[in-house]
C-alpha positions as protocol buffer text, in pm:
chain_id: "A"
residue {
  index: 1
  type: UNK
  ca { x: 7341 y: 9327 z: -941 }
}
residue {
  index: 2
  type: UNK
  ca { x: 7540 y: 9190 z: -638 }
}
residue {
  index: 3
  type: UNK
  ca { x: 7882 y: 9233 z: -578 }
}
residue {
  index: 4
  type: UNK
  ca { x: 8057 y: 9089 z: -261 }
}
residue {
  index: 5
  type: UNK
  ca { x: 8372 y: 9176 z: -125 }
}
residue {
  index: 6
  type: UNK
  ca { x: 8526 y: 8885 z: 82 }
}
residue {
  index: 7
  type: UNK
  ca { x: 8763 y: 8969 z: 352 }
}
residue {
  index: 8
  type: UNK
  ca { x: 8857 y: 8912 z: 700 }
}
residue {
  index: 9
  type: UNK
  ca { x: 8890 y: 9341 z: 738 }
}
residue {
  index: 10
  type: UNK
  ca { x: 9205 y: 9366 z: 689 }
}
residue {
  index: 11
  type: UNK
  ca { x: 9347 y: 9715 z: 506 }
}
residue {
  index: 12
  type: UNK
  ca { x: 9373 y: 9538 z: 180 }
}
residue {
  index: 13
  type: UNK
  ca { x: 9007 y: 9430 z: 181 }
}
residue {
  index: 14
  type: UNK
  ca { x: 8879 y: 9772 z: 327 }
}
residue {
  index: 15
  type: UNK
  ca { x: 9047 y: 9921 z: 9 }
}
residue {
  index: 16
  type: UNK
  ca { x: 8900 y: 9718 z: -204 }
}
residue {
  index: 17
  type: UNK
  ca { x: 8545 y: 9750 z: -68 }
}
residue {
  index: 18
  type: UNK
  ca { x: 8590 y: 10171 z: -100 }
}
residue {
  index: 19
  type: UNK
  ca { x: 8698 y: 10087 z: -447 }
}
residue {
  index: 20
  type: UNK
  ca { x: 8409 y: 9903 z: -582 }
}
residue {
  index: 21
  type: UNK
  ca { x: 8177 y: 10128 z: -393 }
}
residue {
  index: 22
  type: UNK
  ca { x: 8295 y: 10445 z: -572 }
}
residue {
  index: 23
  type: UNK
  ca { x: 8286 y: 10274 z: -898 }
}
residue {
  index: 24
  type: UNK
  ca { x: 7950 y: 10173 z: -853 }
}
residue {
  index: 25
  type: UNK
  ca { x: 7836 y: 10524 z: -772 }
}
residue {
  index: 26
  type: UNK
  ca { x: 8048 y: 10647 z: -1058 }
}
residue {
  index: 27
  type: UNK
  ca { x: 7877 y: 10394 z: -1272 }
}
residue {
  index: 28
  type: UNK
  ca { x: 7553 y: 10504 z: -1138 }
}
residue {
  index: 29
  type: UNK
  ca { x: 7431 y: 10136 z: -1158 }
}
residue {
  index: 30
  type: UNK
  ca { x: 7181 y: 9950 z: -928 }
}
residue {
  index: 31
  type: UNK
  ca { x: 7403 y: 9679 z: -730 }
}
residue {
  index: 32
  type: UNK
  ca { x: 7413 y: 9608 z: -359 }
}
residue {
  index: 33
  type: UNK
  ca { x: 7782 y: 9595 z: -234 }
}
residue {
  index: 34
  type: UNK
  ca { x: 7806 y: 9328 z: 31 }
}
residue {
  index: 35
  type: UNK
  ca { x: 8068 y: 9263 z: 261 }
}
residue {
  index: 36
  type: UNK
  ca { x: 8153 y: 8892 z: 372 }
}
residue {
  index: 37
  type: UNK
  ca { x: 8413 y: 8849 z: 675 }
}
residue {
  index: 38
  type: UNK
  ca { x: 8325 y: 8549 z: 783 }
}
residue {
  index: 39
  type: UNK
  ca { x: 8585 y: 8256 z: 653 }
}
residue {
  index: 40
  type: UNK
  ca { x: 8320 y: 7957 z: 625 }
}
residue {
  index: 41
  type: UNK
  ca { x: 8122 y: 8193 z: 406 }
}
residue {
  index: 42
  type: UNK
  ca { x: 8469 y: 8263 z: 232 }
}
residue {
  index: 43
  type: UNK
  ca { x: 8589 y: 7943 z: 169 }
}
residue {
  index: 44
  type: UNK
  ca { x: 8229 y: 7862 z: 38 }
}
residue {
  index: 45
  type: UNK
  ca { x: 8267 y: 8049 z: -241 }
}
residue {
  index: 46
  type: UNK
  ca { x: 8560 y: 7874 z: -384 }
}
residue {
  index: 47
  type: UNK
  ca { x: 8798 y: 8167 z: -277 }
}
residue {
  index: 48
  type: UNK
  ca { x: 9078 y: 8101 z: -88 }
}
residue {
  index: 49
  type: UNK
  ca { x: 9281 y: 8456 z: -96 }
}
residue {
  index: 50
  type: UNK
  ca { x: 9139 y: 8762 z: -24 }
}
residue {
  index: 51
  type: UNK
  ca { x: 9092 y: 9043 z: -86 }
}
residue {
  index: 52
  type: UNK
  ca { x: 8851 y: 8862 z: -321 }
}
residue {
  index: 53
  type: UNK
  ca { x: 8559 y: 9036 z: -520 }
}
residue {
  index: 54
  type: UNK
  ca { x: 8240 y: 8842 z: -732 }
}
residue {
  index: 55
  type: UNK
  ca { x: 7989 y: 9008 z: -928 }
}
residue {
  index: 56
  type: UNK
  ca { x: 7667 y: 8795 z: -963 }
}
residue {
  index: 57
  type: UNK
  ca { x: 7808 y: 8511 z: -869 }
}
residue {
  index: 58
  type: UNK
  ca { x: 8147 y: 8512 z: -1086 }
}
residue {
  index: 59
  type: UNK
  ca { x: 8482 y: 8570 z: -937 }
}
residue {
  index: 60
  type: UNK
  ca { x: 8635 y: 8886 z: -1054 }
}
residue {
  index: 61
  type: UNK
  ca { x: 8977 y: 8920 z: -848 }
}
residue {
  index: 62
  type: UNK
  ca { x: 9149 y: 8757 z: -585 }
}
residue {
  index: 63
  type: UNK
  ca { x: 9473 y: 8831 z: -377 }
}
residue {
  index: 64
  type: UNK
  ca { x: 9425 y: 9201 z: -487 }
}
residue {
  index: 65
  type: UNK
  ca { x: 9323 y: 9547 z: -453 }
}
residue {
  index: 66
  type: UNK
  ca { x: 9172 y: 9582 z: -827 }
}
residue {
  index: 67
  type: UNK
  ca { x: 9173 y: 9955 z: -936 }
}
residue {
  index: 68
  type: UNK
  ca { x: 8856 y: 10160 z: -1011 }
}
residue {
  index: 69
  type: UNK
  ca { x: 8875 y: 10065 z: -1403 }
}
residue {
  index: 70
  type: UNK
  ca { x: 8884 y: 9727 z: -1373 }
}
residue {
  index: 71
  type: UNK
  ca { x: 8559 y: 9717 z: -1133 }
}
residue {
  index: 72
  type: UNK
  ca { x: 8378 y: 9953 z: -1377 }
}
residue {
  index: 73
  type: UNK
  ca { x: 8428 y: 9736 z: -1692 }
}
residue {
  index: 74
  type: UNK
  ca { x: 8292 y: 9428 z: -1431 }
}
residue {
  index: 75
  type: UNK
  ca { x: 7988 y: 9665 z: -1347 }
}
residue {
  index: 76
  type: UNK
  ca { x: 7892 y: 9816 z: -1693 }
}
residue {
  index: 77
  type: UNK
  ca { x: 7779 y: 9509 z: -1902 }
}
């Protein structure tokens, strides 16, 4: 599993990337959390607000912090 957490690194996006990191230890799932600042890369994946988070390839939230429930429902499929 990938998830990516697109963000310039602002607070809002640093949030959001300690949230989907705990739920994915919570979870206790196999995923690789990755971190995308750079806007090109952004934009290229359709999203144009961040904080923005995608799990394999599908866009989960956008213009939010999403809490630690809503990332483990994404997560445990």
């Amino acid at each position: 599993m990938e998830i990516k957490v697109l963000g310039p690194g602002c607070a809002k996006c640093k949030k959001t990337e300690e949230v989907v990191k705990e739920a994915v230890k919570e979870a206790g799932v196999e995923a690789q959390v990755v971190k995308v600042t750079d806007t090109m890369e952004i934009a290229k994946s359709g999203v144009f607000g961040t904080p923005a988070v995608i799990v394999d390839g599908q866009v989960k939230a956008v213009g939010k912090v999403p809490s630690k429930e809503d990332v483990l429902k994404w997560i445990n499929k």
